[in-house]
DRENDO-1510 file (C-alpha; in Angstrom, 1 decimal, always signed):
<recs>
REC; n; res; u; v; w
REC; 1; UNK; +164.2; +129.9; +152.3 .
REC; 2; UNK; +161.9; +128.2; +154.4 .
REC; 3; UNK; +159.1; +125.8; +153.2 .
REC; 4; UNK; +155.8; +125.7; +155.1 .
REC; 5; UNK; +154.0; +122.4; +154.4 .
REC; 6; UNK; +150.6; +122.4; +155.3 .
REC; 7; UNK; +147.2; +120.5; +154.0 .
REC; 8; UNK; +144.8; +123.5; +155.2 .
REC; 9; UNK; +145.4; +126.9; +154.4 .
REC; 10; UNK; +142.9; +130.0; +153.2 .
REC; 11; UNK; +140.8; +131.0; +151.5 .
REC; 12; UNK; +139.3; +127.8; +153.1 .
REC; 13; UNK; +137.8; +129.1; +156.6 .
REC; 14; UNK; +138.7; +127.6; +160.4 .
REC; 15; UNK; +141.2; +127.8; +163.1 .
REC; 16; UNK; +144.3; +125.7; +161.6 .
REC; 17; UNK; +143.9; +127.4; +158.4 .
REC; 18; UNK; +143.9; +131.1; +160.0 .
REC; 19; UNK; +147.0; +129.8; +162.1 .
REC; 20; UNK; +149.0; +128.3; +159.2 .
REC; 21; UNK; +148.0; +131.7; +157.4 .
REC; 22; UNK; +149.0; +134.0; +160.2 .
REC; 23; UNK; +152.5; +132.0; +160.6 .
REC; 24; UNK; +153.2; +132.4; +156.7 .
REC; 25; UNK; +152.5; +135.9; +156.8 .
REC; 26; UNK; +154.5; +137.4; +159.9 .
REC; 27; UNK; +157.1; +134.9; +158.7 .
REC; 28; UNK; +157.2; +136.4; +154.7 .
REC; 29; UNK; +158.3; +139.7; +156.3 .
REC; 30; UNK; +162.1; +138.3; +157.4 .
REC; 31; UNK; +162.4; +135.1; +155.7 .
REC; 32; UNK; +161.9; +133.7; +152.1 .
REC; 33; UNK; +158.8; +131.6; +152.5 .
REC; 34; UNK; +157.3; +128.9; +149.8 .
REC; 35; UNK; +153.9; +127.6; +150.7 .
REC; 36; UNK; +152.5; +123.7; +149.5 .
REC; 37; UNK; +149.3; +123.5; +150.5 .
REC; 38; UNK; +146.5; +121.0; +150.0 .
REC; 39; UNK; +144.2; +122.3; +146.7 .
REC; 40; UNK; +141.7; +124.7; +147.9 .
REC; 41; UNK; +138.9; +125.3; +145.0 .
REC; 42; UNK; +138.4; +130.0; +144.5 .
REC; 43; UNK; +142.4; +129.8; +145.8 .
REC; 44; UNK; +143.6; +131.8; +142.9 .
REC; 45; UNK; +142.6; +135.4; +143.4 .
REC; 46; UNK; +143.6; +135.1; +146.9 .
REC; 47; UNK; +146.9; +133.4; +146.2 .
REC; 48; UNK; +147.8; +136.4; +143.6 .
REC; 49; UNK; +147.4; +138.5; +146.6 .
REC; 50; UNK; +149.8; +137.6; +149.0 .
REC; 51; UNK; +153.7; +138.2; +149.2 .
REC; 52; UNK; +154.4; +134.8; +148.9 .
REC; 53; UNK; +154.8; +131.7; +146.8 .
REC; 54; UNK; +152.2; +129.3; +147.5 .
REC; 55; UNK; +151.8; +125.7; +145.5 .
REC; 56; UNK; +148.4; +124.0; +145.7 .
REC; 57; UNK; +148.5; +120.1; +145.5 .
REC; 58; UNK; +145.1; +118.4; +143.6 .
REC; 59; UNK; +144.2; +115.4; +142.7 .
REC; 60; UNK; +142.2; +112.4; +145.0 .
REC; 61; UNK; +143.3; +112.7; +148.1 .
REC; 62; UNK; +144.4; +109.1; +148.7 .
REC; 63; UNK; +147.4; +109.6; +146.1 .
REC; 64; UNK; +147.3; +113.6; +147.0 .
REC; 65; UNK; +150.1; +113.2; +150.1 .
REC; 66; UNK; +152.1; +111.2; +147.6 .
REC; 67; UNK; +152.3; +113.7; +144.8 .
REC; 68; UNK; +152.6; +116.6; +147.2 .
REC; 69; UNK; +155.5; +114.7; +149.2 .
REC; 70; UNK; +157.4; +113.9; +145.4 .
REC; 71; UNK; +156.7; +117.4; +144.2 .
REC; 72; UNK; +158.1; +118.6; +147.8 .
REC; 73; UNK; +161.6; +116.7; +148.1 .
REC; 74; UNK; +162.3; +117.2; +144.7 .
REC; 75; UNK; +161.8; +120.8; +145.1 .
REC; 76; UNK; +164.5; +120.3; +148.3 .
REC; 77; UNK; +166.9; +119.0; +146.1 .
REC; 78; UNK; +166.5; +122.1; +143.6 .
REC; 79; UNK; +166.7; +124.9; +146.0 .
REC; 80; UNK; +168.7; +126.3; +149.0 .
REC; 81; UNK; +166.0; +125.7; +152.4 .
REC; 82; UNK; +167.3; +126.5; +155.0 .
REC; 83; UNK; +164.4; +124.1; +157.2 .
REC; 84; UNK; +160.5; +123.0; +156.8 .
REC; 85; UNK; +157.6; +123.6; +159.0 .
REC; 86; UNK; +154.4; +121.4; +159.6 .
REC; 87; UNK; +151.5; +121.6; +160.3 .
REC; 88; UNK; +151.2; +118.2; +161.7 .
REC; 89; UNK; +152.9; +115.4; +161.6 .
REC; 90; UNK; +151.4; +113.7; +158.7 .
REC; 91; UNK; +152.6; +116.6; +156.4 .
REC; 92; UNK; +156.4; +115.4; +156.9 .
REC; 93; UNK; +155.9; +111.3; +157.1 .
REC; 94; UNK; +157.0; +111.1; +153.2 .
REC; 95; UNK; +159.6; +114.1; +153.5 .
REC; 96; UNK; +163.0; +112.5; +152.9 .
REC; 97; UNK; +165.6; +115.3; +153.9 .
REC; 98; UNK; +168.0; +115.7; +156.4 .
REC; 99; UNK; +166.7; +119.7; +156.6 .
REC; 100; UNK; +166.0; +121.5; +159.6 .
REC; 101; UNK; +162.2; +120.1; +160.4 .
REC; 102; UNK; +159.8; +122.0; +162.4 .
REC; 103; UNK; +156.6; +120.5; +163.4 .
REC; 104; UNK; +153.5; +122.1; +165.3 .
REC; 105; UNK; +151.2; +119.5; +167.3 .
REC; 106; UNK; +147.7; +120.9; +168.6 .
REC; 107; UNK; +146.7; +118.1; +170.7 .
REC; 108; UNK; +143.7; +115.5; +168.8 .
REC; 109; UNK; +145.6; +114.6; +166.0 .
REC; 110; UNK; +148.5; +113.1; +168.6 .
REC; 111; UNK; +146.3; +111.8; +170.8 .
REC; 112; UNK; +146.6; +107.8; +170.0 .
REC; 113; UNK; +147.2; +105.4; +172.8 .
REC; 114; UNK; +151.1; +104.3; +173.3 .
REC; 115; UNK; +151.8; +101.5; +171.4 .
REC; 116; UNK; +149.9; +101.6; +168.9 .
REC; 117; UNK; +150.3; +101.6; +165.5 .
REC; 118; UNK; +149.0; +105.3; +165.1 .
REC; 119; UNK; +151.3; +106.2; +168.3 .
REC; 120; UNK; +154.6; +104.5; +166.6 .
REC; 121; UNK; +154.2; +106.4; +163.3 .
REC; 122; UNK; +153.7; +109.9; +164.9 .
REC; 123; UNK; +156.9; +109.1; +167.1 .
REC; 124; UNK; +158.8; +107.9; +164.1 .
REC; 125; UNK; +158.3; +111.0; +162.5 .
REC; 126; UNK; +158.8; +113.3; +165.4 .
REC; 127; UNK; +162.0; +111.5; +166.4 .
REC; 128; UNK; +163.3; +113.2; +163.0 .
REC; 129; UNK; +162.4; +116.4; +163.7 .
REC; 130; UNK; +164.5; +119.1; +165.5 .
REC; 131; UNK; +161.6; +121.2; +167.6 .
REC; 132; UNK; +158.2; +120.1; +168.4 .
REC; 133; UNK; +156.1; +123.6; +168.7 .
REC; 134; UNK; +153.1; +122.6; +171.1 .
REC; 135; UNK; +150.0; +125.0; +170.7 .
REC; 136; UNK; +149.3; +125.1; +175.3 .
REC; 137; UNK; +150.9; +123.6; +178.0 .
REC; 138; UNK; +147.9; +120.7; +178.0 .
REC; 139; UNK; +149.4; +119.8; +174.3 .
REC; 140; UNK; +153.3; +119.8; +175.6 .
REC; 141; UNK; +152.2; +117.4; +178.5 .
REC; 142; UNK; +150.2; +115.0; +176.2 .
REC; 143; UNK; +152.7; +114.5; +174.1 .
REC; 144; UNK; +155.1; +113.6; +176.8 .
REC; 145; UNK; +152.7; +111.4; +178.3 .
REC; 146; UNK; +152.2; +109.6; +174.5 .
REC; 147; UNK; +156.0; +109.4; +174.1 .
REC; 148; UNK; +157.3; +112.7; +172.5 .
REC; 149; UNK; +160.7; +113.9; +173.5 .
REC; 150; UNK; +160.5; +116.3; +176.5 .
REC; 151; UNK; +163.5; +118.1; +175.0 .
REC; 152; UNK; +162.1; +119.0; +171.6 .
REC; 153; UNK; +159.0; +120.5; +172.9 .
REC; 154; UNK; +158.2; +124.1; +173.2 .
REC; 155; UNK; +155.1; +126.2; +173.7 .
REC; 156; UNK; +154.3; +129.0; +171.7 .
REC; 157; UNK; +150.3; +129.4; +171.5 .
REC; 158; UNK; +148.5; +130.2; +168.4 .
REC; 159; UNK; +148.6; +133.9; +167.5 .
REC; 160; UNK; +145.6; +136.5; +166.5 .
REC; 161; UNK; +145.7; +139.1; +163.9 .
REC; 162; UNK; +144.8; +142.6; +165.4 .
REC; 163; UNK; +141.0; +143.2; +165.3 .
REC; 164; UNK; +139.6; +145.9; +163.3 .
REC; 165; UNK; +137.0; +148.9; +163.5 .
REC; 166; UNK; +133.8; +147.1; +163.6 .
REC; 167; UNK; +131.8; +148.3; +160.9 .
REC; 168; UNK; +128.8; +151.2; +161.8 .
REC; 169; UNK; +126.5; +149.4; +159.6 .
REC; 170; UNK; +126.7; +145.9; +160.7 .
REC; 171; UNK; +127.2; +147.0; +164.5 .
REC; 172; UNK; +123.5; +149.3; +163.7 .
REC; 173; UNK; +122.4; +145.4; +162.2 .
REC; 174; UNK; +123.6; +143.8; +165.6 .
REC; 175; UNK; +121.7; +146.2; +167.9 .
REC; 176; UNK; +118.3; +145.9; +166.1 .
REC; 177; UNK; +118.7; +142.0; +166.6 .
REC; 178; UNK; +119.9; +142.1; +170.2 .
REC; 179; UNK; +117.5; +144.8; +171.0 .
REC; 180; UNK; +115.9; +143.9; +174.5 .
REC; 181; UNK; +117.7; +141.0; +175.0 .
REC; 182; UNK; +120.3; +140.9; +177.5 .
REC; 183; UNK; +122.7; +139.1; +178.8 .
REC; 184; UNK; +123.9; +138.2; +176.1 .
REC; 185; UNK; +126.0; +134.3; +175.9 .
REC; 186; UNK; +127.9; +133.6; +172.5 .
REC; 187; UNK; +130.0; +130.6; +171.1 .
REC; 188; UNK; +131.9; +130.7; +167.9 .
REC; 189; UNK; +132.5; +127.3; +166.9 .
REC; 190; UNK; +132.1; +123.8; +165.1 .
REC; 191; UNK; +128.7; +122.0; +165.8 .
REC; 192; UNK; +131.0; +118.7; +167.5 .
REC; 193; UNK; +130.7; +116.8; +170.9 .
REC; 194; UNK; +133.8; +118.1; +172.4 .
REC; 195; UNK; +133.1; +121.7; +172.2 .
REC; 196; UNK; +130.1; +121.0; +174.3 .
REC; 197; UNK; +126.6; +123.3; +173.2 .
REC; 198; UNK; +124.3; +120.5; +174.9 .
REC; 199; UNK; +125.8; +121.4; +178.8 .
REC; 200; UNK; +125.7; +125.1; +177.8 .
REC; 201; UNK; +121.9; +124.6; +176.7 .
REC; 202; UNK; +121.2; +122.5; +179.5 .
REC; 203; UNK; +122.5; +125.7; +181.5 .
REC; 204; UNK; +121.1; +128.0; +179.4 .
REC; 205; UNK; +117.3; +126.4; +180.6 .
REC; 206; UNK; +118.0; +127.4; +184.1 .
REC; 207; UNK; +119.4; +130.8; +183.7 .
REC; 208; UNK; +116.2; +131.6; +181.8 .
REC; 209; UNK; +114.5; +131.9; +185.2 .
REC; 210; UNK; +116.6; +134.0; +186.1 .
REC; 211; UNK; +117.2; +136.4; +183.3 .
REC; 212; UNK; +114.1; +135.8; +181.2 .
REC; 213; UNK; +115.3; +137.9; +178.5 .
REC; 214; UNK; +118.5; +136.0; +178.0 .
REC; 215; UNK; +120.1; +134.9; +174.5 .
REC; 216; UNK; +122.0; +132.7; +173.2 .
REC; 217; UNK; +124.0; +133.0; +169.8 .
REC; 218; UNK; +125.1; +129.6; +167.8 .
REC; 219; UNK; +127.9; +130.7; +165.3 .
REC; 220; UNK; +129.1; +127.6; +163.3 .
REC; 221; UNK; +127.9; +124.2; +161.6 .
REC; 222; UNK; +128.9; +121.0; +162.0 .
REC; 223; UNK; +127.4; +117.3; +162.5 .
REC; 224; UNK; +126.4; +117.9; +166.0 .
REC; 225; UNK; +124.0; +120.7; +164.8 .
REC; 226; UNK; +120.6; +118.7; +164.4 .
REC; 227; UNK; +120.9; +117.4; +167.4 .
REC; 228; UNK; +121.7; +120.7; +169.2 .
REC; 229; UNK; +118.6; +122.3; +167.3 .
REC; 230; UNK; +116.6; +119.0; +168.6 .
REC; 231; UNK; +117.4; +119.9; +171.9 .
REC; 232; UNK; +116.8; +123.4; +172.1 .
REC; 233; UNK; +113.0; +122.6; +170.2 .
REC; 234; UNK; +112.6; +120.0; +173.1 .
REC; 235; UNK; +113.8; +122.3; +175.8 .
REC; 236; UNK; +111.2; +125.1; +174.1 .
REC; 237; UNK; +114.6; +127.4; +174.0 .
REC; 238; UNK; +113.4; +128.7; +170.7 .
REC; 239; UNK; +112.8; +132.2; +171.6 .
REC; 240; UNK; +116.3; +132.1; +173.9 .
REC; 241; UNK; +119.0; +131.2; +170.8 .
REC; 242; UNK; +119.8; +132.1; +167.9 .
REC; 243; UNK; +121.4; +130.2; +164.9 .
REC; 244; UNK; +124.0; +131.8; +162.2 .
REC; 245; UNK; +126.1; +129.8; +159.8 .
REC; 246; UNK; +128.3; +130.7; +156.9 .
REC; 247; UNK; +128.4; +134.6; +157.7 .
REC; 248; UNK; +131.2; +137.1; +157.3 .
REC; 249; UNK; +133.6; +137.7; +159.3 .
REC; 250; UNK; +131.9; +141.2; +160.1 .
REC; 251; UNK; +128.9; +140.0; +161.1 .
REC; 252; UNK; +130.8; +137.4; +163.3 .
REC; 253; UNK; +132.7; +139.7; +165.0 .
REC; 254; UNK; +130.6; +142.0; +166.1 .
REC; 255; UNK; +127.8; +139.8; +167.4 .
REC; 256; UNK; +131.2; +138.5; +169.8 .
REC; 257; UNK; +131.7; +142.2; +170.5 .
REC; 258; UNK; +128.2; +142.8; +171.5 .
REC; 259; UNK; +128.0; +140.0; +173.6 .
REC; 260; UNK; +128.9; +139.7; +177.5 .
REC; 261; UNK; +130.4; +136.3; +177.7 .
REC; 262; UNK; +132.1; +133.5; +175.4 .
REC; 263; UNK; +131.2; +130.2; +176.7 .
REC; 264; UNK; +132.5; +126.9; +175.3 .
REC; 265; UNK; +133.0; +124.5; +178.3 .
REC; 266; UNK; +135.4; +121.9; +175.8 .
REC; 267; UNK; +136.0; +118.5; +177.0 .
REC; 268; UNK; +137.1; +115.2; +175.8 .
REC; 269; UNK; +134.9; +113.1; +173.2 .
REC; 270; UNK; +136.8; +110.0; +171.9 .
REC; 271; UNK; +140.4; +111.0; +171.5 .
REC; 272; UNK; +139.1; +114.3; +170.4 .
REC; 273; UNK; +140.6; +117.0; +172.8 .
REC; 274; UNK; +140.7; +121.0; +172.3 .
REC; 275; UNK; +144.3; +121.9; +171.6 .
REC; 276; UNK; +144.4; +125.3; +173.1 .
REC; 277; UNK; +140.9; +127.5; +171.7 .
REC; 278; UNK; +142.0; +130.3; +169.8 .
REC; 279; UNK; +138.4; +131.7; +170.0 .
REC; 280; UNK; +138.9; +132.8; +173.3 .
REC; 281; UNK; +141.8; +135.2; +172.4 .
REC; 282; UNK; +139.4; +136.8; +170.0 .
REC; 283; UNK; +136.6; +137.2; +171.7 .
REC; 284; UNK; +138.9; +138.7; +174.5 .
REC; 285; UNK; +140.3; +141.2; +172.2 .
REC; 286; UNK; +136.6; +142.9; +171.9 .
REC; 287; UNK; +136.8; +142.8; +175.9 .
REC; 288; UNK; +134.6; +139.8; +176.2 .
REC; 289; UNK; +135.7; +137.3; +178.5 .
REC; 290; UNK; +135.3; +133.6; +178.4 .
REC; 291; UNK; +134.3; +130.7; +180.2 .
REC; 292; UNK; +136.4; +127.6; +179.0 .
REC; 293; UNK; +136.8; +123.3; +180.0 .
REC; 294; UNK; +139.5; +122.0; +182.2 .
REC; 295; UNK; +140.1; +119.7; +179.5 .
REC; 296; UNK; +142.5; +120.6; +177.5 .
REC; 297; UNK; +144.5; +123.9; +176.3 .
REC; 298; UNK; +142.1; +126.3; +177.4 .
REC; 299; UNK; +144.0; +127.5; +180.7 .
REC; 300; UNK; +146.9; +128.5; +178.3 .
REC; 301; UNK; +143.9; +130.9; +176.6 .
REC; 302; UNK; +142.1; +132.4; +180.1 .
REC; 303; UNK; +143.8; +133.0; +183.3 .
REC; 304; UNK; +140.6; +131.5; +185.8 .
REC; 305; UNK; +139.3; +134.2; +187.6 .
REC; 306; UNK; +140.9; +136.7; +186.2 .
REC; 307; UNK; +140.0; +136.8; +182.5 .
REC; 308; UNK; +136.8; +134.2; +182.3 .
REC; 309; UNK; +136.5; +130.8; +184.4 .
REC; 310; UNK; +137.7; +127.3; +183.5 .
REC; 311; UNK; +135.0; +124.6; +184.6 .
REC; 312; UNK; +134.9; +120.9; +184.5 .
REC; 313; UNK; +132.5; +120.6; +181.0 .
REC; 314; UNK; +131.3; +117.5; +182.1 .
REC; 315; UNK; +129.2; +118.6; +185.3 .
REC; 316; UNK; +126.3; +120.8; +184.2 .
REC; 317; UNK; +126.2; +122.6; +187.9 .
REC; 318; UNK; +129.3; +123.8; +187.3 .
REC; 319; UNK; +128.3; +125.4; +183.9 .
REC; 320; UNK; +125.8; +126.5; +185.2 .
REC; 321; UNK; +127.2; +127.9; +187.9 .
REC; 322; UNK; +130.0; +129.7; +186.4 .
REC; 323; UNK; +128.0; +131.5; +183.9 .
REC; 324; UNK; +125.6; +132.8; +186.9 .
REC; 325; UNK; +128.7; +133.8; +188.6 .
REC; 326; UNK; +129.9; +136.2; +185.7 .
REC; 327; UNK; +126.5; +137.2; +185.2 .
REC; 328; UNK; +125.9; +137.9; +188.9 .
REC; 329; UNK; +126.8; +141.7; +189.2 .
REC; 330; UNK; +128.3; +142.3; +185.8 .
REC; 331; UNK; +131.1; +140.4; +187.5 .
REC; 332; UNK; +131.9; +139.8; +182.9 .
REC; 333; UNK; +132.8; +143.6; +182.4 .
REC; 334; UNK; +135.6; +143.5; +185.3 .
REC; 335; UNK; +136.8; +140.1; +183.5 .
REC; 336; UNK; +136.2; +141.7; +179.8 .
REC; 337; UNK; +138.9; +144.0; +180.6 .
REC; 338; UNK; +141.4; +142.2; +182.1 .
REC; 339; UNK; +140.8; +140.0; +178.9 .
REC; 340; UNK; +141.4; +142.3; +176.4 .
REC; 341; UNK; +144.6; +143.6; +177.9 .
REC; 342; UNK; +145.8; +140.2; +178.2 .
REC; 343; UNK; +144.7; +139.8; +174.7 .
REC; 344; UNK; +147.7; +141.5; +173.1 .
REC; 345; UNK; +150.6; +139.2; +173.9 .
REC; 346; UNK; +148.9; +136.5; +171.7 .
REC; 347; UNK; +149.2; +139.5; +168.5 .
REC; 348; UNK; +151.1; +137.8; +165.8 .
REC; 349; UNK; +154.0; +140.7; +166.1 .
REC; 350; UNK; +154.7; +139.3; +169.7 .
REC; 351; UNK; +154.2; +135.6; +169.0 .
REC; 352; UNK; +156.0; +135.7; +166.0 .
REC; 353; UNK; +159.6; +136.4; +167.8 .
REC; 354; UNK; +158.9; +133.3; +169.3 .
REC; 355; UNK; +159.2; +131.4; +166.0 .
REC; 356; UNK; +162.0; +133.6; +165.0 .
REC; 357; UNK; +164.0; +132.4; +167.9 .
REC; 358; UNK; +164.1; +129.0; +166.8 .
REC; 359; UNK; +165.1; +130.2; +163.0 .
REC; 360; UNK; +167.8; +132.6; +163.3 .
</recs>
């Protein structure tokens, strides 16, 4: 049996929980797998759903790591596990077992300067652990740089579930909204500093001139989001973007499917850094290619030139400049292609052998 120890896990929505999720599930199909996860409120229906054990941990959350921690080694010490895998390295600082440890690092949540205090605990606990799974090259050399062992490292990048039929109904929703408006720019993605919306509004201003009938859809909340609706009121953008929060996944997906490009030009705020961007891989998969930062994981996500463009997020020509290239004689639909082909080696049936590997 293997234990995956995690604090964020469905039904709560976002990237690490969809990850953690998609890991547990591939996983459940040739290994015993017991979940502890981090209480989740409406987690019972979906829990009594799934092929799996899974054990949700309450209470404040200041005492919450040490109750889960108690509740985990004593279960250790009860059963036959064969090893544990993380989530991050906070989920295995109170673990005391000798077991097989498997840790996943994703890039922000290691990023703390060497020496310091922050730096000396992650490296305490990653010294104990016997493979360090980073989520993109960017993540592996970070790590290194902070004082991770070289040898323990591997890459295997986050995987994506296979996309569905979209549905008629929603895509007949979709083309009513989008109606006369083209080309078409999404990003799917938290309201924060790193993943950058100001630069791509800024952009956005000038490549009005050019395509006057050009949108813009804003999937996602966050505490950036005033500000970015501040800027696109001061810009007079109104008319050019369009604002969606807590929708379904259906209506998500096929407003990516319907558009022509994925743009989220990441870079670094604070210690804040994007890991590897997972939304890339899905927009790919509906053939919509993306343009990503240099900052960061996203290089692991598009091959430049080929499947979308990296840029350096901080210089607004180069936005700029990259979005007017793939707009510039459809140049998107030959990198849409070549993006969803690419697409399919991050399916969870291929990136799951990768993890099996380092089990068997």
């Amino acid at each position: 049996m293997y234990l995956i120890v995690t604090k964020t896990f469905p039904p709560e929505i976002g990237g690490m929980q969809n990850l953690m999720w998609g890991l547990a599930n591939e996983l459940s199909k040739d290994f015993m797998i017991k979940v502890f996860a981090d209480y989740y409120e409406d987690h019972k229906n979906f829990d009594e759903q799934v092929s799996f054990s899974i054990e949700r941990v309450g209470g404040i959350k200041l005492l919450r790591k040490y109750r889960k921690a108690q509740l985990i080694n004593e279960f250790i010490k009860e059963n036959k596990i064969e090893g544990i895998i993380a989530d991050h390295w906070k989920s295995l600082e109170l673990l005391k077992t000798d077991k097989k440890k498997i840790c996943l690092i994703h890039g922000k949540e290691i990023n703390h300067k060497k020496n310091t205090s922050m730096n000396k605990r992650i490296l305490k606990v990653l010294k104990n652990v016997k493979t360090i799974i980073a989520n993109s090259q960017n993540t592996k050399n970070l790590a290194i740089q902070l004082g991770v062992e070289k040898d323990k490292i591997i890459i295997i990048n986050p995987g994506v579930d296979i996309v569905k039929e979209l549905d008629k109904n929603t895509l007949d929703k979709v083309e009513n909204l989008l109606k006369h408006k083209s080309p078409r720019l999404i990003t799917v993605s938290r309201f924060d500093k790193r993943k950058n919306h100001e630069k791509s509004i800024l952009a956005l201003r000038n490549l009005k001139q050019i395509y006057p009938n050009i949108i813009y859809i804003c999937i996602g909340d966050g505490d950036e989001e005033k500000n970015i609706k501040k800027l696109v009121a001061e810009l007079g953008l109104q008319p050019q973007v369009m604002f969606f929060k807590n929708i379904s996944n259906k209506l998500k997906n096929t407003l990516i499917a319907k558009s022509n490009i994925f743009i989220m030009p990441s870079i670094i705020h604070k210690t804040s850094i994007e890991g590897f961007g997972i939304a890339y891989v899905e927009a790919a998969q509906y053939g919509v290619p993306s343009l990503g930062g240099k900052d960061g994981g996203a290089s692991d996500a598009i091959v430049h030139q080929k499947t979308g463009l990296i840029c350096d997020g901080n210089e607004l020509d180069e936005v700029y400049s990259s979005i007017n290239s793939m707009l510039e004689n459809k140049k998107y639909l030959e990198y849409g292609k070549a993006a969803k082909e690419n697409s399919s080696k991050f399916e969870w049936s291929n990136i799951v052998k990768e993890y099996k590997k380092i089990l068997n």
